[in-house]
C-alpha positions as CSV (number, residue, x, y, z in Angstrom):
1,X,83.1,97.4,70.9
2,X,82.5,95.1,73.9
3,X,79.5,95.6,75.6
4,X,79.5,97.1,78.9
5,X,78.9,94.6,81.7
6,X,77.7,95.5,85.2
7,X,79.5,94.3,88.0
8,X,77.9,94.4,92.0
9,X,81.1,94.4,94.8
10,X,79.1,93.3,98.0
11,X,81.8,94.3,100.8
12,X,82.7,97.5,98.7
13,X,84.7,99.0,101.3
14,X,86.6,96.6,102.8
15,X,90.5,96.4,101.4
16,X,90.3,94.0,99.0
17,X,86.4,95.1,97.8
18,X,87.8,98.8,97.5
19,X,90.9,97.5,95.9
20,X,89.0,95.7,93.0
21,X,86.6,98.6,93.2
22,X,89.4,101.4,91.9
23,X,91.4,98.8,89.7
24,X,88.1,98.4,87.9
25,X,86.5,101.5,87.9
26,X,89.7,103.0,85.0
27,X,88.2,100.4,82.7
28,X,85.3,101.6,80.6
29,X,83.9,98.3,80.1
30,X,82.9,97.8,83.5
31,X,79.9,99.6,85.6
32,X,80.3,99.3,89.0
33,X,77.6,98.9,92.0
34,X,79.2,99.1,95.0
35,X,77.3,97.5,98.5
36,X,78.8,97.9,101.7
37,X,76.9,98.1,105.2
38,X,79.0,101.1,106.1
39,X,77.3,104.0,104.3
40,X,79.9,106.2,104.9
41,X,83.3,104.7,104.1
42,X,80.6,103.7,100.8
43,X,80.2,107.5,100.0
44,X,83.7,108.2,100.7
45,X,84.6,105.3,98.2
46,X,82.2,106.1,95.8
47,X,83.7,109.8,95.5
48,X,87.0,108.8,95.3
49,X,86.7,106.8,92.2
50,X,84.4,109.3,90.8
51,X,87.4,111.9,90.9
52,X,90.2,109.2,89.2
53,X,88.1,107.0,87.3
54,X,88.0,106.8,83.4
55,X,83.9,107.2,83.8
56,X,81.4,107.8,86.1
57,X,79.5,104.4,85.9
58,X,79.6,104.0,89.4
59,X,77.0,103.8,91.9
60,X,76.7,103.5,95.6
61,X,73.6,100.5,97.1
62,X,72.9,99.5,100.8
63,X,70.8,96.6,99.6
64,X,73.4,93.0,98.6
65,X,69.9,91.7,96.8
66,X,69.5,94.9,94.6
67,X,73.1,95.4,93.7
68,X,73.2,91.8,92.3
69,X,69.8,91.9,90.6
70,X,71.0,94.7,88.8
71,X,74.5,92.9,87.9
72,X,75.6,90.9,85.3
73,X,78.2,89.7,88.2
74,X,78.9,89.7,91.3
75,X,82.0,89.6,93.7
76,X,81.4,89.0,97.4
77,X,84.5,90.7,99.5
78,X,83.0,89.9,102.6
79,X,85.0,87.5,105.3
80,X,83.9,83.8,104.6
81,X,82.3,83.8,107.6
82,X,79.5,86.1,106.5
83,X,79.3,84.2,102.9
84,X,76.0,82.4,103.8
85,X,74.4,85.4,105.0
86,X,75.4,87.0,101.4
87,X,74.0,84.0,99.8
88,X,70.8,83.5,101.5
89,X,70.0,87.8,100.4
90,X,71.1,87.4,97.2
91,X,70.0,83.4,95.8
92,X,66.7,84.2,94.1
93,X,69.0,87.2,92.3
94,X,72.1,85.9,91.3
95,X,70.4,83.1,88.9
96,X,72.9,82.2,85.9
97,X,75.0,84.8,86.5
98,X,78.9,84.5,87.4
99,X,79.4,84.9,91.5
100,X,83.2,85.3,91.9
101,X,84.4,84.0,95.3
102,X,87.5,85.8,96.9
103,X,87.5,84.8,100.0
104,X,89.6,82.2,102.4
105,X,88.5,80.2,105.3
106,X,91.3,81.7,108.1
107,X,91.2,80.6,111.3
108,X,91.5,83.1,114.0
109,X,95.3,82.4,114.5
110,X,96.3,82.1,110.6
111,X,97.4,79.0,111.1
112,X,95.3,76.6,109.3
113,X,91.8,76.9,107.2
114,X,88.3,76.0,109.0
115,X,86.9,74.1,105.9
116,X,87.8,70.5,105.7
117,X,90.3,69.1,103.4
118,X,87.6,67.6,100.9
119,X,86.1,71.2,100.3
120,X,86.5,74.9,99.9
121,X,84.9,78.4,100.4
122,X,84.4,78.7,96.6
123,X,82.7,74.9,96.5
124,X,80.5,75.7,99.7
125,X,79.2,79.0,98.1
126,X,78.7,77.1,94.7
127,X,76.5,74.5,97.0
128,X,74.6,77.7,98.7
129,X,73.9,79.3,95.3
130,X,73.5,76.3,93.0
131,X,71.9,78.0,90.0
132,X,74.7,80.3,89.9
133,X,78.4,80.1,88.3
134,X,80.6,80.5,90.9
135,X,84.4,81.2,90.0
136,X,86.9,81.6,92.2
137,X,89.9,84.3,91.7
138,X,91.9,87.1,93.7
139,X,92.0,84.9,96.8
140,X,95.6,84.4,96.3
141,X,96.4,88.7,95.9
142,X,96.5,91.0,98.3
143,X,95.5,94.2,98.4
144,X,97.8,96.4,98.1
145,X,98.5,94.6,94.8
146,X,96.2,96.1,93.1
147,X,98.0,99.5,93.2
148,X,100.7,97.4,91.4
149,X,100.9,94.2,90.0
150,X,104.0,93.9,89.0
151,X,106.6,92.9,92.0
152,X,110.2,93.1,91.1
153,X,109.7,93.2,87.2
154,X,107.4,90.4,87.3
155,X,103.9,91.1,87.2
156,X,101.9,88.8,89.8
157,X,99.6,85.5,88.5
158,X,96.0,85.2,89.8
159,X,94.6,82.1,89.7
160,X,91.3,80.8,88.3
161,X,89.0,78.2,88.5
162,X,85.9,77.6,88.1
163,X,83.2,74.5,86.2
164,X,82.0,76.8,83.7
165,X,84.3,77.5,80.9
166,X,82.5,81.1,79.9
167,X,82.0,82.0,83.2
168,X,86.0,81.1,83.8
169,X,86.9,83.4,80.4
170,X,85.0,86.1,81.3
171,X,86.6,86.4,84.9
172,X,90.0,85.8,83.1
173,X,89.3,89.5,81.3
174,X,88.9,91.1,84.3
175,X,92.3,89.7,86.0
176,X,93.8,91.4,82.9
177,X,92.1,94.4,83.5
178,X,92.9,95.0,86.5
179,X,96.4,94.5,85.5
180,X,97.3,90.4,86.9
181,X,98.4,87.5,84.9
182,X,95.3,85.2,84.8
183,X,96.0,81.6,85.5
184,X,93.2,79.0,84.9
185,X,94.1,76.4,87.1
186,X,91.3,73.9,86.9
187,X,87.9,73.2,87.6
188,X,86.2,74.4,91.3
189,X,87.7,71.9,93.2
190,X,90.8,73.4,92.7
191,X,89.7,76.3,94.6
192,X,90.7,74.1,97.8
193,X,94.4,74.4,96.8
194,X,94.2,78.0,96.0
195,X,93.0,78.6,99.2
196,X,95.8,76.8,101.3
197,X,98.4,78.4,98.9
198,X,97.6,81.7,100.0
199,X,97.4,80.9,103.8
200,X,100.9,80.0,103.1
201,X,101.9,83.5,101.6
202,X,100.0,84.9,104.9
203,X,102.2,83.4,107.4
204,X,105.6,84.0,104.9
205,X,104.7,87.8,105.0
206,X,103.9,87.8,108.4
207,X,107.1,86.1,108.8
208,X,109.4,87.5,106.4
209,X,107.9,91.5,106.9
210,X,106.2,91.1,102.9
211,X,104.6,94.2,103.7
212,X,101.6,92.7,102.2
213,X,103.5,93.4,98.7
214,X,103.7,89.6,97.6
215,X,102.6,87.5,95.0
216,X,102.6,83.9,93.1
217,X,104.2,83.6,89.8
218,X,104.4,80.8,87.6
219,X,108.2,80.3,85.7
220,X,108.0,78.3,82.8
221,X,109.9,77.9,79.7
């Protein structure tokens, strides 16, 4: 039997913390801390999954630095703009332990990313926590995927990457479990592509009326 690993969602109860939060929460392999700065949409999430989950291994924190010093790992669904500010509470924590990295670096208008072209959000919060093992995943999923991966009989790839190869298998088992196709694509560098691809899937739903339903799939023979 595997053994149970602890996982801390800072930004709990935003759409895509929340998301992960209920995906994971029907797998018994998984205890959950979830952090959020709004205490009450945190209750009201914490509840919910207590009354459809497979367990009752979750648990509600205020404090970023004490979810992740109880974690084995931690996901940070904030915006990218407040990943520094995650970083800075939670550096001294989150030593050796895999920091998985969702987000993308929108502009206000969706029309480009604010990182330059020789970088990513996933490499700038590897520099900002440089004793951790950052992996990035998710950041081309939306939300509402989550509820179902699978989009017209094809269930939907996440990518992967990541520098360290345990780091990137252990964040591969938890694509699966929440029901993706894990793709590793590469090292962290990678990340940078995996960023713009999903700015592009953005602007087609915006464009095309997605409904946020959308995905990447790989086709191979």
């Amino acid at each position: 039997m595997a053994a149970i690993k602890t996982i801390a969602i800072v930004g709990a109860t935003g759409n895509m913390g929340s998301a992960i939060a209920k995906s994971l929460s029907k797998s018994k392999n998984y205890r959950l801390l979830l952090m959020s700065n709004e205490q009450e949409k945190l209750v009201d999430l914490k509840t919910e999954i207590e009354k459809t989950a497979y367990h009752q291994e979750v648990f509600a924190v205020s404090c970023a630095k004490e979810a992740s010093w109880e974690s084995d790992i931690i996901i940070i669904a904030t915006p990218y703009e407040h990943e520094q500010e995650v970083a800075d509470k939670i550096r001294e924590v989150a030593t050796g332990k895999i920091v998985i990295s969702i987000s993308n670096p929108l502009n206000s208008s969706y029309n480009d990313l604010v990182t330059s072209s020789d970088t990513s959000a996933a490499e700038e919060l590897q520099r900002l926590l440089p004793t951790s093992k950052v992996v990035k995943t998710f950041n081309t999923t939306f939300a509402a995927n989550f509820k179902t991966a699978t989009i017209d009989g094809k269930t939907a790839d996440a990518f992967i990457a990541g520098n360290n190869g345990d780091a990137v298998e252990t964040v591969a088992e938890i694509v699966r479990t929440v029901g993706f196709n894990p793709i590793i694509a590469g090292d962290l560098t990678v990340s940078r592509t995996l960023e713009r691809m999903q700015l592009m899937l953005i602007q087609l739903a915006v464009k095309s009326n997605y409904n946020w339903l959308a995905g990447w799939k790989i086709l191979h023979n």
